[in-house]
C-alpha positions in Angstrom: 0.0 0.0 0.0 2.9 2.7 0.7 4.4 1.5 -2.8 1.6 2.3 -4.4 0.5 5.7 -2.5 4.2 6.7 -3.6 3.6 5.6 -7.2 0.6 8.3 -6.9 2.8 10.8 -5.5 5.6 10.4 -8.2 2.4 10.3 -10.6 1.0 13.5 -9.6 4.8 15.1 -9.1 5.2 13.7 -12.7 2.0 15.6 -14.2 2.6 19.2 -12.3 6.3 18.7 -14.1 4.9 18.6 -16.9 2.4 20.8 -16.0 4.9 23.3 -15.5 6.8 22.9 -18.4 3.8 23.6 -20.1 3.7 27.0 -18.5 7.2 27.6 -18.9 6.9 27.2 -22.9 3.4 29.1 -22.8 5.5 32.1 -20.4 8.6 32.0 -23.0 6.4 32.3 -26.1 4.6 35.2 -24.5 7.6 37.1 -23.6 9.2 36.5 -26.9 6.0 37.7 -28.9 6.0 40.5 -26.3 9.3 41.3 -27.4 9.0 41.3 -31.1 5.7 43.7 -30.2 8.4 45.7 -28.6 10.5 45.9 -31.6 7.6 46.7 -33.9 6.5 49.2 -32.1 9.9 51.0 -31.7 9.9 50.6 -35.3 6.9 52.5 -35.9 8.0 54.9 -33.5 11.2 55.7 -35.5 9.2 55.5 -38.3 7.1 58.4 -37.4 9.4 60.7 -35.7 12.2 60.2 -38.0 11.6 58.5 -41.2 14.8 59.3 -42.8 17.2 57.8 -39.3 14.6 54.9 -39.6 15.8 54.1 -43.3 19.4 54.7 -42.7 21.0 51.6 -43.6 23.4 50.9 -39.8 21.9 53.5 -37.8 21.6 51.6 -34.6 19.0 53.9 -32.3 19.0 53.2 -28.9 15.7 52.6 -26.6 16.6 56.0 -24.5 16.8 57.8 -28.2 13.5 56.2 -29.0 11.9 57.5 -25.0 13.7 60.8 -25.1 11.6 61.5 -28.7 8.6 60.0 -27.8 8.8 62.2 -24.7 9.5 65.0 -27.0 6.5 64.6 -28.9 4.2 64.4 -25.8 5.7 67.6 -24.4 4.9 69.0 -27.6 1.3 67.5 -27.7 1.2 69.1 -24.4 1.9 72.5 -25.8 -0.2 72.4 -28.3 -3.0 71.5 -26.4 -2.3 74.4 -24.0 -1.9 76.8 -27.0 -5.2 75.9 -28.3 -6.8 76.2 -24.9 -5.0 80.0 -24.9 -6.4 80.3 -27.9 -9.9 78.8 -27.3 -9.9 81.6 -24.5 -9.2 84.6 -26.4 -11.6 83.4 -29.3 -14.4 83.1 -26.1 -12.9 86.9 -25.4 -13.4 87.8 -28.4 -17.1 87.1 -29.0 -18.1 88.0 -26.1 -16.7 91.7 -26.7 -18.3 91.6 -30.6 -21.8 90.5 -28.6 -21.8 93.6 -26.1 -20.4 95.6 -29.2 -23.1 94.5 -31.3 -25.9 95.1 -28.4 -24.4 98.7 -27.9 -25.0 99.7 -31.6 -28.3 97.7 -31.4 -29.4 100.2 -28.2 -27.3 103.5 -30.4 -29.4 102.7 -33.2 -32.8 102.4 -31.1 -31.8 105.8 -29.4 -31.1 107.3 -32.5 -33.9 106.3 -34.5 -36.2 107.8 -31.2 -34.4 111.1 -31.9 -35.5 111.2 -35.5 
C-alpha cells in the first residue's frame, strides 16, 4: 500500500512537471512575442518621428533615443493642447466683446432712431 501511494505521489509530481513545463513554454512564447511587439512598435515609432534615421542603412538607435523622442512629442502635444486652450480663450474673449459691441449699436441705433 505505501508503494503504491508513492507511485501516486511520483504520478501526480510527474504531471505538475509537466504541467509546469507547459507553462514555462506558454510564459517564454509570451515574452518573446512580447518582445517582437516591442521591436515593432519601436519601429513605428522611429518611423514616425524620423523617417529618414529609420531608413538609414546601420543606424543603430538606442531605446533612450527612442523615450527621449517619444517624450519630445508628448511635451509638444502638451503645448499644443495648452496653446489651443490660450487660444480657445481669447476666441471666447473675443465674442463676447463683438456681442456687447453688437448690443451697444443695437441700443445706439434704437436711441437714434427715437431722436429722428
Amino acid at each position: 500500500q505505501a508503494e503504491e501511494e508513492l507511485q501516486e505521489a511520483c504520478a501526480r509530481q510527474a504531471l505538475q512537471l509537466q504541467e509546469m513545463g507547459r507553462r514555462e513554454r506558454l510564459l517564454r512564447a509570451d515574452a518573446g512575442r512580447a518582445r517582437e511587439q516591442l521591436e515593432s512598435f519601436k519601429s513605428q515609432v522611429l518611423r514616425a518621428c524620423s523617417p529618414a534615421a529609420a531608413g538609414v542603412a546601420g543606424t543603430v538607435v538606442t531605446e533612450q533615443q527612442v523615450i527621449e523622442k517619444v517624450r519630445q512629442i508628448s511635451e509638444e502635444s502638451q503645448q499644443i493642447h495648452e496653446r489651443e486652450k490660450c487660444l480657445q480663450e481669447e476666441l471666447s474673449s473675443r465674442l463676447l466683446k463683438e456681442k456687447e459691441v453688437s448690443e451697444n449699436v443695437e441700443v445706439f441705433k434704437k436711441s437714434l432712431h427715437e431722436l429722428q
